[in-house]
N, C-alpha and C positions, 0 to 999 in steps of 0.2 A: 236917719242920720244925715246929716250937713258933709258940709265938703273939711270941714276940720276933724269932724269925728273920724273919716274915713281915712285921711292924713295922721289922726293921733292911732287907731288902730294899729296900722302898718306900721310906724315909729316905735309902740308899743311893745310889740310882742318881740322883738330884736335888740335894742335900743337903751335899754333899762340901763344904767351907768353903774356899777357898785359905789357909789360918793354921798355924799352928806346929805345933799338934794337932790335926787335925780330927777322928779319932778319940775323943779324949776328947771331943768337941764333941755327937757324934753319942751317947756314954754318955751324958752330961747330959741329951739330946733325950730315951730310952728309958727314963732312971731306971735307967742300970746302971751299970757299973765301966767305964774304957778297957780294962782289959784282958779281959772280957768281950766286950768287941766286938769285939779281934782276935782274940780266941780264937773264936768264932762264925766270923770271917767266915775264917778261914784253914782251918775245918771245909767250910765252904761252898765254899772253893776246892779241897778236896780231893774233895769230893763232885762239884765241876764242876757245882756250881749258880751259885757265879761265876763269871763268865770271868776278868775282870780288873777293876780302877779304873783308871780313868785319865783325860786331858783327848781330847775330840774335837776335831778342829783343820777349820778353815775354810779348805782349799787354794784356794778361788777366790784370798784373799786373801795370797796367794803368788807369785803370778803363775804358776799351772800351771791347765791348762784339760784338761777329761776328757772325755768321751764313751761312751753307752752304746750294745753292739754284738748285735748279734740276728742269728745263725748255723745254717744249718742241716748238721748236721755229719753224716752216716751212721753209723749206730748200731756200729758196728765200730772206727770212727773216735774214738769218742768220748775215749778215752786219752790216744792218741796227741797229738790236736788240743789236748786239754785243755793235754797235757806242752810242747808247742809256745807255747802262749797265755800259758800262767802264766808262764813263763820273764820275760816284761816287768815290771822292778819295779815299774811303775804299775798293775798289772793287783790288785786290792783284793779283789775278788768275781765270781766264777767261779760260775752255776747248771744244774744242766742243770734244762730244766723241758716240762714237757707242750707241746706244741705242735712242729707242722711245724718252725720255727724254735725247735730246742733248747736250745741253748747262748745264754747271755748275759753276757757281761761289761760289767764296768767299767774305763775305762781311762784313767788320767789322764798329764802329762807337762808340767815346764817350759814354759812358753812359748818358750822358743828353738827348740823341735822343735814339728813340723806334726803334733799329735795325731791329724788324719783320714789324715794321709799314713802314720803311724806305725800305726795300726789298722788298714788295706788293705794294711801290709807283713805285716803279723803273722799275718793270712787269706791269704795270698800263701802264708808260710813253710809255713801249715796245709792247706794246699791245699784250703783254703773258697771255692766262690764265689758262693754263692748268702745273699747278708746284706743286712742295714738299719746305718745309722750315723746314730743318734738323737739329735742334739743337745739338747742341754738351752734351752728358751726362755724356762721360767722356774720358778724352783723355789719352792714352798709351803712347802714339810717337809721337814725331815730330824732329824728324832727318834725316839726308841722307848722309854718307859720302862713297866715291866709292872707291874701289880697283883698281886701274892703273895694278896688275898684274891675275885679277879675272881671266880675260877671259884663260890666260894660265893653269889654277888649272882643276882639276874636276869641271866636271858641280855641281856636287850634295855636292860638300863644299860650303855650303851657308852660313858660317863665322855669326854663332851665336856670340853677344854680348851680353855685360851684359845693361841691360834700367836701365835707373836714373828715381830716385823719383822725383815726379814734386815741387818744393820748396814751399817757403813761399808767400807772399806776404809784399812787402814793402810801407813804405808812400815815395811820389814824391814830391818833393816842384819846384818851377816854376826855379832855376838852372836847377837840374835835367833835366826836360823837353826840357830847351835849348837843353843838352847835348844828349838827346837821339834823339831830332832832327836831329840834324848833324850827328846822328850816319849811319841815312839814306844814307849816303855819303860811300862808297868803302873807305878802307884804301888806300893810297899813295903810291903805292909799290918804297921808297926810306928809305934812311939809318935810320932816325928819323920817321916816320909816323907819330907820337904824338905828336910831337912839335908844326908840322904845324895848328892841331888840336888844341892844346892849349893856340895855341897865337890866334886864332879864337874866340876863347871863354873866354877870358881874364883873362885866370890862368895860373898855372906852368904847366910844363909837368906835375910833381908829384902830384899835385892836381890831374888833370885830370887820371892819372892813377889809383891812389887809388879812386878814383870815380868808374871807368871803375870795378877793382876789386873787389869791392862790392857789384856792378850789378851783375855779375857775381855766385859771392860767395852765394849772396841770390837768385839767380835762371831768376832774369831779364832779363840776358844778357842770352840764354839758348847756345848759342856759337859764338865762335871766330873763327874763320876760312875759310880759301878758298869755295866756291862755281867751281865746278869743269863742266862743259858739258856734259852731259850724252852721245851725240850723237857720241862727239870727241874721247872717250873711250870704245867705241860700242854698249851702252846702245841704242838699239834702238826701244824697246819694251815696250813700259810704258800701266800700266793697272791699274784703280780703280776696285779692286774687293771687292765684296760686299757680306757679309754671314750670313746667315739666322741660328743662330747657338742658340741651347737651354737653356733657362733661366739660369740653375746652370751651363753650360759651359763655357759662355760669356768671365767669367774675365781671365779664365786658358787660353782658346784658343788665345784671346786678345794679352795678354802676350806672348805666344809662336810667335807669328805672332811677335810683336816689338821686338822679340832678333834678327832677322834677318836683315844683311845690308843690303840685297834688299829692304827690306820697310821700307819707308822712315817716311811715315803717318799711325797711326791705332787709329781712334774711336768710341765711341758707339755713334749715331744716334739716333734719334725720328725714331718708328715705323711708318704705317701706316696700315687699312685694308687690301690694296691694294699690299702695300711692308713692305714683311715682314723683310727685314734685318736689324741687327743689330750694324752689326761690318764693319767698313769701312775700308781697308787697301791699301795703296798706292804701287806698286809693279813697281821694274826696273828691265829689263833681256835684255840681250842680242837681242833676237829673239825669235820668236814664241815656237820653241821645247823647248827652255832653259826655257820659261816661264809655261809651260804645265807639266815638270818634278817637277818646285820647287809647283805648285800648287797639285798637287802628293803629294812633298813630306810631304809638310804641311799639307796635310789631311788624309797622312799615317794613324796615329793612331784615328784619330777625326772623322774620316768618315761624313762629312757634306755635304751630299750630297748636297742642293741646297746654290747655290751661283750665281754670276751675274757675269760675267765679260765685264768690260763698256772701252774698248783699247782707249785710246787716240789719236784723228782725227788732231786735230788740236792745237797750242796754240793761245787764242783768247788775252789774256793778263797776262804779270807778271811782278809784280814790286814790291819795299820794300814799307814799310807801312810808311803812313803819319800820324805824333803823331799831326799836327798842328791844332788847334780846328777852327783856321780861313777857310781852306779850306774845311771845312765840314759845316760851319756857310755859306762861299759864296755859296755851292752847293743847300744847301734849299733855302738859300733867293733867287738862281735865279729861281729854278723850282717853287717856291709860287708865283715870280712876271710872270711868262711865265703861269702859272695858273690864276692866276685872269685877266690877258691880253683876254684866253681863254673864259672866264666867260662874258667878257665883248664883245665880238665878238657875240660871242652866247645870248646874252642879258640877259645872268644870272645873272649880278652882277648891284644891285640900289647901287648907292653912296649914304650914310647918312650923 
């Protein structure tokens, strides 16, 4: 990558304008051509140093509720459980990661379905029994955008930002819903992107944009922009780290933790006897020493001595979220009819 790539990156993943062009929007920003900038960035997708563009969507504000699950799967197991787990279209991210308790997903679902009852089926099917069901009690962050020039800085400028308040909540009417469907979909990296989008969905561009900004503006949409590779820009460190930090601490420390671009994720957790942490945070570094300095330096003043660090082994799955109530409606009707099939093998089940 050139010194524009590295410029159009960081421009990139922030940047994206909801308008007509953003494209050219983004030329103007760089002092290049629009078509320079899809030609670059459609390199970049071929190289898989992009992932994709697109908008991030705010499911709380959906009415679906999700849940993260901490499984200890035997190492033989791990496949199979995985093949079993992923199957739930609300299941987003799947890792297997260092620690007794290997496997972690995410798993989210409409509010008409019992998401903890839905997660104890899904370990049921996996024949898992030994897990955590970590509610979420209050979220910090959820963002990630990388510095293409990080790695040349000091190690120990870890590029504090400022965290946004997490918005309102709005009502969805069944438009809506189409539209945050398709949002599912990668923007088009070509001149119009929105266009195509909105002859898709049988309105104007303009409709469709003032929609988009909306979402936006009330907190829905929580961003526009590039999805960048961690591994392609040398991130190749990733760690959930986990901390057991003092009742009147929690929100200070919290907070300090989301001003940093390295963490991407930071929540507070359901405790248990057994584990005592509270605060969840998602960490990207470089490499081991890089990651060992910034966990220093975040504890500099805090002194929290126990903490967990759970490195990430493997990616078992990751994809965008399904708003589609059908595909969560086919996935119970098939494991209730593969259940009573069971039932009736087993001579559990009288026909009345």
């Amino acid at each position: 990558m050139d010194n524009i790539d590295k410029k159009l990156i960081n421009l990139i993943q922030n940047n994206f304008e909801l308008i007509p062009a953003p494209y050219e929007k983004i030329g103007i920003l760089l002092g290049i051509s629009e078509e320079e900038v899809l030609t670059r960035l459609k390199r970049m997708k071929n190289e898989k140093i992009l992932r994709y563009i697109g908008a991030s969507i705010d499911y709380t504000n959906l009415n679906f509720n999700g849940i993260l699950v901490a499984a200890k799967v035997p190492v033989g197991e791990i496949d199979k459980s995985a093949s079993i787990i992923n199957s739930h279209p609300g299941i987003t991210h799947n890792y297997l990661r260092k620690d007794e308790y290997n496997m972690w997903f995410t798993i989210s679902e409409p509010d008409s379905y019992d998401v903890e009852k839905t997660a104890k089926k899904i370990l049921n099917l996996a024949k898992l029994k030994d897990y955590m069901l970590l509610k979420s009690e209050k979220k910090y962050k959820l963002n990630f955008s990388l510095n293409a020039y990080a790695k040349e800085s000091d190690d120990l400028n870890f590029e504090k930002i400022k965290t946004k308040k997490i918005v309102k909540e709005i009502q969805i009417n069944n438009i809506d819903r189409r539209i945050i469907e398709e949002l599912k979909q990668p923007f088009p990296i070509i001149n119009r992107p929105f266009y195509e989008l909105s002859r898709k969905l049988e309105m104007s561009e303009e409709e469709l944009l003032e929609k988009l900004l909306y979402y936006k503006n009330s907190g829905l949409i929580r961003k526009v922009g590039a999805i960048i590779s961690q591994k392609e820009l040398g991130y190749n460190y990733n760690a959930l780290v986990l901390w057991n930090v003092e009742e009147h601490k929690i929100d200070f420390f919290a907070q300090k933790l989301s001003s940093f671009k390295n963490i991407s994720h930071c929540y507070r957790r359901t405790e248990f006897p057994h584990w005592k942490f509270s605060i969840y945070s998602m960490i990207h570094c470089y490499d081991e020493n890089h990651f060992e300095k910034l966990i220093q330096f975040l504890n500099e003043d805090e002194n929290v001595l126990d903490y967990k660090i759970l490195q990430t082994e493997k990616e078992l799955k990751k994809k965008r979220m399904s708003f589609s109530d059908l595909e969560y409606e086919k996935w119970h009707k098939y494991n209730l009819i593969n259940k009573l099939n069971s039932f009736k093998k087993e001579g559990n089940y009288e026909r009345k």
